[in-house]
Backbone as CSV, one residue per row, in Angstrom:
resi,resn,N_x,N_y,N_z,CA_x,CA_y,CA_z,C_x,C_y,C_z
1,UNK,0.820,-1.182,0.000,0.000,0.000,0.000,0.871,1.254,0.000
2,UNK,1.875,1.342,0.498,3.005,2.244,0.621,3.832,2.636,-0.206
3,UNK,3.932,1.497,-1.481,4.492,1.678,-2.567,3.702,2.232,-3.755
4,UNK,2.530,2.058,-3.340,1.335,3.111,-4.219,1.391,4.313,-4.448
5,UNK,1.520,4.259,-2.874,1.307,6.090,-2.110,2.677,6.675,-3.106
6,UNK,4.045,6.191,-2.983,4.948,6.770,-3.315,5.098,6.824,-4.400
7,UNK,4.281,5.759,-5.197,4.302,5.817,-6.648,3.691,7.114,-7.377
8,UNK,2.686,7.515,-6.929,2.145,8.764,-7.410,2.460,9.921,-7.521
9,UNK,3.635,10.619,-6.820,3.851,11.957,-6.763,5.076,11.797,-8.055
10,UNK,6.141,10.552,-7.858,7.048,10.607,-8.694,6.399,10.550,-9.793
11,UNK,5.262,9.803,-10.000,4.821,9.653,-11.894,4.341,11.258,-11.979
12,UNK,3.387,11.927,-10.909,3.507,13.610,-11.561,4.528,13.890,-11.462
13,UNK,6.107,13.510,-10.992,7.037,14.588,-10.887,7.709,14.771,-12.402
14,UNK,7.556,12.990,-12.791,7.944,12.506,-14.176,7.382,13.470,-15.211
15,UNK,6.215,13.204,-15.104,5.184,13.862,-16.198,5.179,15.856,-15.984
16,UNK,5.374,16.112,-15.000,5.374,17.641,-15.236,6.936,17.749,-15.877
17,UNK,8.475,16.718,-15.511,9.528,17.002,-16.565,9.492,16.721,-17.662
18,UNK,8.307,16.090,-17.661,8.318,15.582,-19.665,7.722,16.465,-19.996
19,UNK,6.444,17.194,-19.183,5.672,17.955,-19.802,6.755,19.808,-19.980
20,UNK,7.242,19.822,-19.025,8.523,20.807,-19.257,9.487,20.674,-20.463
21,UNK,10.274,19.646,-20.421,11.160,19.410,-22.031,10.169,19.372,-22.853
22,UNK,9.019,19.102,-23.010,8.362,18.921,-24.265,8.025,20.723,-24.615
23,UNK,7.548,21.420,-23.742,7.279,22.447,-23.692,8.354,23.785,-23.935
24,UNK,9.515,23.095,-23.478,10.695,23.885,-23.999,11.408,23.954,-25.417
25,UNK,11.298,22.391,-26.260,11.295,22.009,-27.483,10.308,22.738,-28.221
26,UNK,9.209,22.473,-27.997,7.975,23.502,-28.359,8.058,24.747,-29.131
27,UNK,8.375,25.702,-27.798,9.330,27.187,-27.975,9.984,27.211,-28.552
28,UNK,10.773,26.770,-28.590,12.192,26.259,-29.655,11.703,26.727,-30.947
29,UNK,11.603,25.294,-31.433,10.863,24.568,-32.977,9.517,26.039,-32.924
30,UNK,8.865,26.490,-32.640,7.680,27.148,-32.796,8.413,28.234,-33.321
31,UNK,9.034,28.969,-32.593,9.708,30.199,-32.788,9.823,30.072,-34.075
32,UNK,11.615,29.026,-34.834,12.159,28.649,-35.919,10.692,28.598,-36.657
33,UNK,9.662,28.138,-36.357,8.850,27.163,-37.934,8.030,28.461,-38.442
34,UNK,7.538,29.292,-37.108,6.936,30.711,-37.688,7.471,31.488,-38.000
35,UNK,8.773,31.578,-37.756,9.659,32.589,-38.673,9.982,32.256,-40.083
36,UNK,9.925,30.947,-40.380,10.199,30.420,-41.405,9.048,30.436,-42.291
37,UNK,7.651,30.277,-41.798,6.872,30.651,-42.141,6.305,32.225,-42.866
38,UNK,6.694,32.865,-42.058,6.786,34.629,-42.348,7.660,34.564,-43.637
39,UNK,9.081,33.952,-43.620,9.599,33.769,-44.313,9.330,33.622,-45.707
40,UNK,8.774,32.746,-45.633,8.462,32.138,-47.329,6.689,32.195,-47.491
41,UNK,6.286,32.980,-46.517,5.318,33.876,-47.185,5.606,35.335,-47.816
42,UNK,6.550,36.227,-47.114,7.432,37.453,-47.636,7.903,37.023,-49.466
43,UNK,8.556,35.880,-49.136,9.631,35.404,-50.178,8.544,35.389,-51.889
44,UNK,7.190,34.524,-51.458,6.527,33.740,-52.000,5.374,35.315,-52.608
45,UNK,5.772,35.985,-51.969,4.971,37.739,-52.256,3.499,37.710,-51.725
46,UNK,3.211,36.630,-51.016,1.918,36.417,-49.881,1.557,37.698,-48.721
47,UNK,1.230,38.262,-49.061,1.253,39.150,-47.575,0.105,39.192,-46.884
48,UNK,-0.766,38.890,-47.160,-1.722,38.612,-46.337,-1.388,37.212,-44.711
49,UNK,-1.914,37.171,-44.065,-1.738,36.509,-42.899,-2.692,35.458,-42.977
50,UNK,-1.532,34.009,-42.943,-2.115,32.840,-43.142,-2.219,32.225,-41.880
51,UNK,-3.281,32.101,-41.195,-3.316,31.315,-39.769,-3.485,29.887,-40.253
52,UNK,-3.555,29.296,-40.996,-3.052,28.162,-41.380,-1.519,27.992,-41.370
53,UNK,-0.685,28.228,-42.274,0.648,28.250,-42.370,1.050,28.524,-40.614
54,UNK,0.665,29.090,-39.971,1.100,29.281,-38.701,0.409,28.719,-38.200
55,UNK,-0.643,27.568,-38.013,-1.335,26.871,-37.271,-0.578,25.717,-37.300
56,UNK,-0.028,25.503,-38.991,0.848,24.220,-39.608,2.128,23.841,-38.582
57,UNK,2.596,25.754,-38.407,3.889,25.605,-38.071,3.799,25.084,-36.609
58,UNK,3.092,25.068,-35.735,2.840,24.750,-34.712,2.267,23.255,-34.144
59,UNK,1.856,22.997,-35.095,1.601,21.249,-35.332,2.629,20.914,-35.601
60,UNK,3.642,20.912,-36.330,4.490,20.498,-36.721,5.809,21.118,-35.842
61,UNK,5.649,21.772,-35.036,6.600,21.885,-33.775,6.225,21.107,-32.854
62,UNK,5.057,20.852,-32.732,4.538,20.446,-31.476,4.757,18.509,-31.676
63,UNK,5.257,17.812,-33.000,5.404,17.246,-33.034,6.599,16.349,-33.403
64,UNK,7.502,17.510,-33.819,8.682,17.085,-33.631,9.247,17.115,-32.613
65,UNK,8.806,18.045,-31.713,8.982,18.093,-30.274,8.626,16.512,-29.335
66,UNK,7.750,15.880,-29.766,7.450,14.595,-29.365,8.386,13.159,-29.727
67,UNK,8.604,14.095,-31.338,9.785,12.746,-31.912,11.161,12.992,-31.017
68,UNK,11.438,14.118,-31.038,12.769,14.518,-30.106,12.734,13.914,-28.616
69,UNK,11.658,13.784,-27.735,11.299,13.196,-26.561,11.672,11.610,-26.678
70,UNK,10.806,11.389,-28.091,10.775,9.812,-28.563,12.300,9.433,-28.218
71,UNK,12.956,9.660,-29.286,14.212,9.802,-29.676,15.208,9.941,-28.164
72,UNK,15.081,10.397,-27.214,16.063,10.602,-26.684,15.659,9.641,-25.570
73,UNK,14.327,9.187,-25.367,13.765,8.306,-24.649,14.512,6.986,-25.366
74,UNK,14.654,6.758,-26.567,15.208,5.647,-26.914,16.586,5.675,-26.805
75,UNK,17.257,6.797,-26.380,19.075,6.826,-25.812,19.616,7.102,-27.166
76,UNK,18.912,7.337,-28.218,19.570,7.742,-29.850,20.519,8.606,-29.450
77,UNK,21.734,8.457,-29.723,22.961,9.495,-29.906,23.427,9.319,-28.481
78,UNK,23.167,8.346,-27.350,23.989,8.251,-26.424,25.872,7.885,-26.383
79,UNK,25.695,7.237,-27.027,27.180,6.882,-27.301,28.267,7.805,-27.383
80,UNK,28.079,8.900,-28.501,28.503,10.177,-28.581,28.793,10.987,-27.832
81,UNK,28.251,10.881,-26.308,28.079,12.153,-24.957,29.602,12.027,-24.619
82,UNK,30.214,11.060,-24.839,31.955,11.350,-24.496,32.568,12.108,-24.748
83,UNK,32.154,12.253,-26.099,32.857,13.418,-27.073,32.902,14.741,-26.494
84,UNK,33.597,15.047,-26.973,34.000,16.942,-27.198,31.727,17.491,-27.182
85,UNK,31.082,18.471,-26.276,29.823,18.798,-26.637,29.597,19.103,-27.884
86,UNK,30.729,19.771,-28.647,30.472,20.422,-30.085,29.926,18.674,-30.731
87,UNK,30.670,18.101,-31.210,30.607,16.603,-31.713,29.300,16.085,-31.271
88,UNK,29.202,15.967,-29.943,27.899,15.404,-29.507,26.509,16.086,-30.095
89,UNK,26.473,17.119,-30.168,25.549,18.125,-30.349,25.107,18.025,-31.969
90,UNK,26.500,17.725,-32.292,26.080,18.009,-33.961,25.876,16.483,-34.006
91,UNK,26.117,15.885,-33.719,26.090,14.248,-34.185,24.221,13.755,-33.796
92,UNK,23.942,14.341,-32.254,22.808,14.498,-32.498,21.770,15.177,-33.152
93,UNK,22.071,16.615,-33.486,21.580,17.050,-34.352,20.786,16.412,-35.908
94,UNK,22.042,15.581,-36.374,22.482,14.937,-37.604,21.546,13.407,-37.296
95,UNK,21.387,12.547,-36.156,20.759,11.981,-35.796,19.259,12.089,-35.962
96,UNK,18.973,12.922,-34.786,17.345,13.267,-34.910,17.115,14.008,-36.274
97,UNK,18.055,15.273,-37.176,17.483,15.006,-38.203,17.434,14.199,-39.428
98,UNK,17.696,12.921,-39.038,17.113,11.763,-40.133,15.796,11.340,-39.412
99,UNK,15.600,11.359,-38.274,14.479,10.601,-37.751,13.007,11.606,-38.036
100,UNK,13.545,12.752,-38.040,12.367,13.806,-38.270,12.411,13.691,-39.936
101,UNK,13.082,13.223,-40.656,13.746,12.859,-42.349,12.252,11.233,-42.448
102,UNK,12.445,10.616,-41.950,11.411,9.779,-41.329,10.631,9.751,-41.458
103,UNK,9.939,10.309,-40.325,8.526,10.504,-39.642,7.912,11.291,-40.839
104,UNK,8.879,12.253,-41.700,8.431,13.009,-42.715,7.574,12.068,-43.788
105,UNK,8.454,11.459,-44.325,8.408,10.074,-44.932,7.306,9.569,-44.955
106,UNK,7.002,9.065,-43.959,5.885,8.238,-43.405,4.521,9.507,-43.523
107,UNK,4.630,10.280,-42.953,3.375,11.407,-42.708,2.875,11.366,-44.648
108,UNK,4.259,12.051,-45.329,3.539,12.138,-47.026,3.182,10.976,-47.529
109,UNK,4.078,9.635,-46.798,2.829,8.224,-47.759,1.407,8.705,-47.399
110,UNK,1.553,8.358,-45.635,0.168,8.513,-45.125,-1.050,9.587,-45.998
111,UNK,-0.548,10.456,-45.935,-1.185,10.994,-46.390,-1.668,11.099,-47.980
112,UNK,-0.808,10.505,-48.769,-1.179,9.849,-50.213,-1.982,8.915,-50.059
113,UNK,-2.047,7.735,-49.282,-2.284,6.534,-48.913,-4.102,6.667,-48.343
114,UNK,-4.741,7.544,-47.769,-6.010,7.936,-47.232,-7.033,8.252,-48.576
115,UNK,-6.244,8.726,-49.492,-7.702,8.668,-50.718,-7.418,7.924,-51.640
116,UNK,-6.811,6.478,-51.033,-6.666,5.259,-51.700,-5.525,4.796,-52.417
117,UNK,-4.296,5.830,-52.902,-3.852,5.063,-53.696,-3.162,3.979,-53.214
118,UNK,-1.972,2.757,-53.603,-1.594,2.144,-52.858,-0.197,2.388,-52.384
119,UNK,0.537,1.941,-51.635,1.374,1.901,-51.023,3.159,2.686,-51.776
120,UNK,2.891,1.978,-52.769,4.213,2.336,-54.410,3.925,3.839,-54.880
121,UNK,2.400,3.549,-55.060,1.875,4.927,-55.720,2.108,6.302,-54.425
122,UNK,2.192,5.854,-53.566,2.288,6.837,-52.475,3.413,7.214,-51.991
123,UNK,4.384,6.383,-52.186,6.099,6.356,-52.332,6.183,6.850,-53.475
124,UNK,5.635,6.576,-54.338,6.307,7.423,-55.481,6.020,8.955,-55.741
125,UNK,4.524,9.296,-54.875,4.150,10.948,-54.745,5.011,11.523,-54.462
126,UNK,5.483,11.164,-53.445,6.441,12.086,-52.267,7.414,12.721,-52.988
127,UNK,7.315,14.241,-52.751,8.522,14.999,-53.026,9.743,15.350,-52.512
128,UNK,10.624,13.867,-52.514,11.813,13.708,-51.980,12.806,15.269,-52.111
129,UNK,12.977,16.192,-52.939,13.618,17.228,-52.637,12.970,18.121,-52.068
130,UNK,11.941,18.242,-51.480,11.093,19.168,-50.896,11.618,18.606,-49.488
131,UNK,11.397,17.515,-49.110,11.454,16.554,-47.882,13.323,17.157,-47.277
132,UNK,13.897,16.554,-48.521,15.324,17.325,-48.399,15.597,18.607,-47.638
133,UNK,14.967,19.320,-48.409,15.183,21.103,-48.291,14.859,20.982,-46.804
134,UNK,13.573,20.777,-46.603,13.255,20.743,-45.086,14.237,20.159,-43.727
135,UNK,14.556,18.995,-44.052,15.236,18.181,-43.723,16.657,19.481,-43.089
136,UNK,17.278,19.525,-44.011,18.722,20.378,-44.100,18.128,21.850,-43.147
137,UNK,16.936,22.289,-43.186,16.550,23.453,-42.310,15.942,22.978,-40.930
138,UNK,15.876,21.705,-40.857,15.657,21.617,-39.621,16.921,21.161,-39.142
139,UNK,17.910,20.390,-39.880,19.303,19.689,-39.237,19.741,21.333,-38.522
140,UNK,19.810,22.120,-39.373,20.008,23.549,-39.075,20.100,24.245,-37.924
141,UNK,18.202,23.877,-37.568,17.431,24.341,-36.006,17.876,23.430,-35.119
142,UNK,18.822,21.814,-35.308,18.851,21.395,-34.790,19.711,21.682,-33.684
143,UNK,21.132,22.372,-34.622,22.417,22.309,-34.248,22.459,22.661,-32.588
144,UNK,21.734,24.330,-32.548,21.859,24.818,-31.363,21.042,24.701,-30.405
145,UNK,19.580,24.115,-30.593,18.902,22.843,-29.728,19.538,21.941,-28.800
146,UNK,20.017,21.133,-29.813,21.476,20.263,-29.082,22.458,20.371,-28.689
147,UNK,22.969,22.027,-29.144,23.861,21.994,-28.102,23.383,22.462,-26.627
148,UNK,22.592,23.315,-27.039,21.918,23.578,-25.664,21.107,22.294,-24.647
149,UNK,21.052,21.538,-24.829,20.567,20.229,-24.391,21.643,19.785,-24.100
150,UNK,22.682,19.612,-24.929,23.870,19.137,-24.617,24.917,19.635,-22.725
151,UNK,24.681,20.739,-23.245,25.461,21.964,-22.450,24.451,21.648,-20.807
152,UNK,23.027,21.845,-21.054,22.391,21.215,-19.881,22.600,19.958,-19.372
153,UNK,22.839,19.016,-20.182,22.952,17.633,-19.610,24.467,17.555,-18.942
154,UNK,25.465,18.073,-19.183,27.086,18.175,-18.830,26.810,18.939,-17.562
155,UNK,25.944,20.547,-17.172,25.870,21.171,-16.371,24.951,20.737,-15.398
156,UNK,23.995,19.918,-15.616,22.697,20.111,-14.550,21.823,20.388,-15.027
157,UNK,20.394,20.148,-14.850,19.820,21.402,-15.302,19.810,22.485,-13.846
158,UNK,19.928,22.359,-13.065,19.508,23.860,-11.794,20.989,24.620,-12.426
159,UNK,21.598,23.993,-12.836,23.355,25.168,-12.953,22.632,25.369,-14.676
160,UNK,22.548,25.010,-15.204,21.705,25.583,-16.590,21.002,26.344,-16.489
161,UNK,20.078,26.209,-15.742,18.887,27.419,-15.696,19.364,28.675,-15.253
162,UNK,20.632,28.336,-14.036,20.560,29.443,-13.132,21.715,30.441,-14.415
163,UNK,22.415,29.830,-15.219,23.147,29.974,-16.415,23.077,31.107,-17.119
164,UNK,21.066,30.388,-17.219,21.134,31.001,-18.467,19.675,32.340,-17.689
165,UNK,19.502,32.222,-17.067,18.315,33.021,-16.261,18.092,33.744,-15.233
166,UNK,20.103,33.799,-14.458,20.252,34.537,-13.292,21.017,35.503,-13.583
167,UNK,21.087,36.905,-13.011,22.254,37.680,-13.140,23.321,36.943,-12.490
168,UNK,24.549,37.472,-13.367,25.901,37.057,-12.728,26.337,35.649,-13.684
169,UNK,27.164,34.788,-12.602,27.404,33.389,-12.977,26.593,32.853,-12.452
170,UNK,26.582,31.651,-12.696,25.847,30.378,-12.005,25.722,30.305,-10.751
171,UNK,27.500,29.764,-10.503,27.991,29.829,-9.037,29.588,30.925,-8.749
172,UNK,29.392,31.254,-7.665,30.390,31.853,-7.443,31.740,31.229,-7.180
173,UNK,32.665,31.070,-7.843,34.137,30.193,-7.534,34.765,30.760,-6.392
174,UNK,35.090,30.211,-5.736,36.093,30.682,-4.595,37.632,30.323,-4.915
175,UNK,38.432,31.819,-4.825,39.655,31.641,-5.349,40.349,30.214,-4.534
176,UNK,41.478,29.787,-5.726,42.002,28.664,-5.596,43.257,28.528,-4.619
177,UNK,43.010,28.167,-3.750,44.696,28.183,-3.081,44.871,29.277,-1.635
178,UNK,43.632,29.903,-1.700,43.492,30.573,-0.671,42.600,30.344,0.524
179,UNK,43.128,30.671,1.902,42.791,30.374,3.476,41.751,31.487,3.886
């Protein structure tokens, strides 16, 4: 009965840090996908305001944000954490973006695949250099994601936060060698 009791606060403690990293990825990716959005509506001579395109961009943060959870829940790119952070960072980067390269993949069959055609025909829709382009702009968003993930996981997160969100340093060093 005791192991119940204790079971419960840790599964919310779990779930409000997942619900935190997920929420910080979020921000992230949201920021990047609506700017990118603005972007290549400017580019595209659109000026009117598409709450679609920015509804898109937000689905599609909000779910790579989940593959990134996925992904790191499965220890993808653990091996690498030895390395130099730069290496690690980009290696994950380069990692998750094949897996978001993927999920891409899969989303344009799917979505060929729902008004019937079959499986070949739906592999063969897909606009593999479109998928590309994307691909290479998110490896992009990835870089400094991961390193910043990176840089938290080496520091802590309480010496991260306080890092990146307190005046001053982190912690204060006390000179070396002195009484």
């Amino acid at each position: 009965m005791n192991a119940g009791h204790s079971q419960g606060p840790n599964l919310k403690r779990k779930a409000a840090h997942e619900f935190q990293e997920l929420a910080a990825i979020f921000l992230y990716l949201a920021f990047f996908f609506c700017a990118l959005a603005t972007y290549s509506m400017l580019l595209l001579d659109r000026f009117h305001i598409s709450y679609f395109t920015y509804g898109a961009a937000l689905i599609n943060a909000l779910v790579i944000a989940k593959v990134i959870l996925i992904g790191e829940y499965a220890h993808l790119g653990k091996k690498h954490e030895a390395k130099p952070l730069f290496y690690s960072a980009l290696h994950k980067a380069f990692l998750f973006g094949l897996l978001v390269f993927a999920f891409h993949v899969l989303e344009e069959v799917i979505k060929r695949l729902v008004p019937g055609e079959g499986f070949a025909g739906a592999l063969r829709e897909v606009r593999i250099d479109d998928l590309l382009a994307r691909s290479v702009v998110i490896f992009c968003t990835f870089i400094p994601l991961f390193g910043f993930r990176e840089l938290q996981r080496v520091l802590g997160e309480d010496e991260f936060r306080a890092l990146l969100f307190r005046n001053g340093t982190a912690r204060t060093s006390e000179p070396s060698g002195g009484n």
